[in-house]
LUMLONU-115489 format. One record per residue: residue in one letter; x, y, z of N, C-alpha, C, CB in turn. Coordinates in steps of 0.1 Angstrom, whole numbers, plus 5000, padded with zeros to 4 digits. Glycine has a CB too. Example, Ala and Ser with C-alpha at 12.3 -4.5 7.8 and 13.67 -1.06 7.14 Angstrom:
LUMLONU-115489
A513249435078512349555078513249675078511349555090
S512849785071513749895071512950005079514149945057
end
This chain:
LUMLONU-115489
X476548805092477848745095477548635105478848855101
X478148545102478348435114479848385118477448305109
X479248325127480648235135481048125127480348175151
X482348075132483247925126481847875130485147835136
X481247865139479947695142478447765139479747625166
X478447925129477447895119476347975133477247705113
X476548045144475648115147475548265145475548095158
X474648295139474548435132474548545142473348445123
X475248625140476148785144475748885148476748845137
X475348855134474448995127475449045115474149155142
X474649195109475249225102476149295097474849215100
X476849295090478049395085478249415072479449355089
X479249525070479749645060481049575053480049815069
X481149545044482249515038482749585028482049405036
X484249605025484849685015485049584999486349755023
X484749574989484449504978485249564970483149494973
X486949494968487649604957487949494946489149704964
X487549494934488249434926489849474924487449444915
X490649404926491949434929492649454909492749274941
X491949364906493049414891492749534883493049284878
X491449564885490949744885491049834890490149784886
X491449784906492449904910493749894906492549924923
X494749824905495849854896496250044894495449774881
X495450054885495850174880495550294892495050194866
X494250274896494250354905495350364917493150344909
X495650244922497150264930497850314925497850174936
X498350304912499850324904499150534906500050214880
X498350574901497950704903498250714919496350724898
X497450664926497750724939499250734946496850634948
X500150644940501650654943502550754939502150544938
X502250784925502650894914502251064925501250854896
X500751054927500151164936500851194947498951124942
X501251094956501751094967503151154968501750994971
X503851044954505551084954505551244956506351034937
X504251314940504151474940504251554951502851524937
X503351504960503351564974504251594980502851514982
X504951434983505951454994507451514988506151305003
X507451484976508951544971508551664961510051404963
X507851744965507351814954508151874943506751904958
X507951764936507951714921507751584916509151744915
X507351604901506551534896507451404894505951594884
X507251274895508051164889508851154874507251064890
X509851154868510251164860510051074850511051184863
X510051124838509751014825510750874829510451104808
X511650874826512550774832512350664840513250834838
X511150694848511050584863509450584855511350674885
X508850424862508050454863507050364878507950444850
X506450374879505050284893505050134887502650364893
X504950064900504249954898504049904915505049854888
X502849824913502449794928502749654929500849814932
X502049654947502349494950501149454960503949464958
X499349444955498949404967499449324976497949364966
X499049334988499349234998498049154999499849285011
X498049065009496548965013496649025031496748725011
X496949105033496649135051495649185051497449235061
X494949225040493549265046492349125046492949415036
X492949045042492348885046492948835060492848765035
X494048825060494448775075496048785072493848615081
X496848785082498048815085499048745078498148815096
X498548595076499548535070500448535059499248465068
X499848645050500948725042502448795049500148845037
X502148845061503148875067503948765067502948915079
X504248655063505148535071506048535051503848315080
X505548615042505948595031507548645031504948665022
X508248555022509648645026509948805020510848565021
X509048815007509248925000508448995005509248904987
X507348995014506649115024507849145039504649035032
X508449015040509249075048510149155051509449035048
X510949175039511849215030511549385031511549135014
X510249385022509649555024509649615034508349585022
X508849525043508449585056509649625061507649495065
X510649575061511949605069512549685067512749555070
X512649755046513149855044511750015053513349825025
X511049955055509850055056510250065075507949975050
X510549985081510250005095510250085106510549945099
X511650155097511850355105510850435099513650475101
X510550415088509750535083508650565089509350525071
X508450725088507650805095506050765090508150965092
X505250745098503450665094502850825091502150545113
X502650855079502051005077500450925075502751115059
X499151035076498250975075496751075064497950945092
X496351095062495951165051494251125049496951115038
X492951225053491851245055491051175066491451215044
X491551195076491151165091491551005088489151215096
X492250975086493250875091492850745080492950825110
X492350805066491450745057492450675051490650835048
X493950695048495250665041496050665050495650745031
X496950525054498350555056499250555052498650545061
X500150625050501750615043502550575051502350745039
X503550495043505150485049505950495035505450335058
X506850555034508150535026509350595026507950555017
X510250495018511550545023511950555004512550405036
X512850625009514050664994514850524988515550795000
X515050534980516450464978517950534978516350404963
X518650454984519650504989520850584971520350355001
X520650474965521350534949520450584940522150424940
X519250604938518950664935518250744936519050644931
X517950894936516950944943515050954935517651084947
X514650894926513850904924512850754925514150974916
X514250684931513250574936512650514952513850474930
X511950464947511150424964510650354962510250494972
X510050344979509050164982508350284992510049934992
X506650204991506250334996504950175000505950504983
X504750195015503450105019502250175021503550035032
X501050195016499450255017498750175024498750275005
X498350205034496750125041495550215035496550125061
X494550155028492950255026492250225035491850235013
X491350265043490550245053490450125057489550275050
X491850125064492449955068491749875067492749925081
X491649845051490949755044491749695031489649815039
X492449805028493449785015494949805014493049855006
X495649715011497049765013498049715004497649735028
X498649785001499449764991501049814988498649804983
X501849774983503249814980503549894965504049674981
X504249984968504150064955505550104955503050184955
X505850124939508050144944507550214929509849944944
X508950334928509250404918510550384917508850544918
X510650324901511950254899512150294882511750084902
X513550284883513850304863513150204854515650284856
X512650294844511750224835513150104828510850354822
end
């Protein structure tokens, strides 16, 4: 690793996720989660879809209006955390219907992403 003026650091560990291969694996991990926390399974009817973000590059995604947007529906919700702090959750219900949601995941605050269960 080096600095902006190119003097070297030393070295580091970086997390390498091809994002359009994980796709599915988030859409699984959202589906998993919904199981958990509302135990029961998501219904034929609805289905996942995600929304990486870029914060795990740098923050300026935050200034997006449609990250704004989420985050705001997300900002009471309770931060659950899942394999020594390996996952974090936030999500909230929809108010009309109940099998839908917006649900925010950090992976080893490296990866983060938006995930909603909504009618197909």
């Amino acid at each position: 690793m080096q600095s902006p003026g190119g003097v070297f650091l030393g070295d580091t560990h970086g997390l390498q996720i091809n994002l359009k291969r994980f796709g599915a694996t988030a859409e699984r991990i959202v589906k998993g989660l919904y199981s958990e926390f509302f135990e029961t399974r998501l219904p034929e009817t609805h289905a996942v879809s995600v929304f990486f973000t870029e914060l795990q590059k740098d923050s300026s995604a935050i200034d997006r209006t449609e990250v704004k947007e989420l985050l705001g529906f997300l900002k009471n919700a309770q931060l659950h955390r899942r394999g020594d702090d390996v996952i974090q959750i936030r999500f909230v219900n929809a108010d009309e219907d109940e099998y839908s949601s917006v649900w925010f995941i950090r992976i080893v605050e490296a990866v983060s992403f938006f995930g909603f269960t909504l009618p197909k």
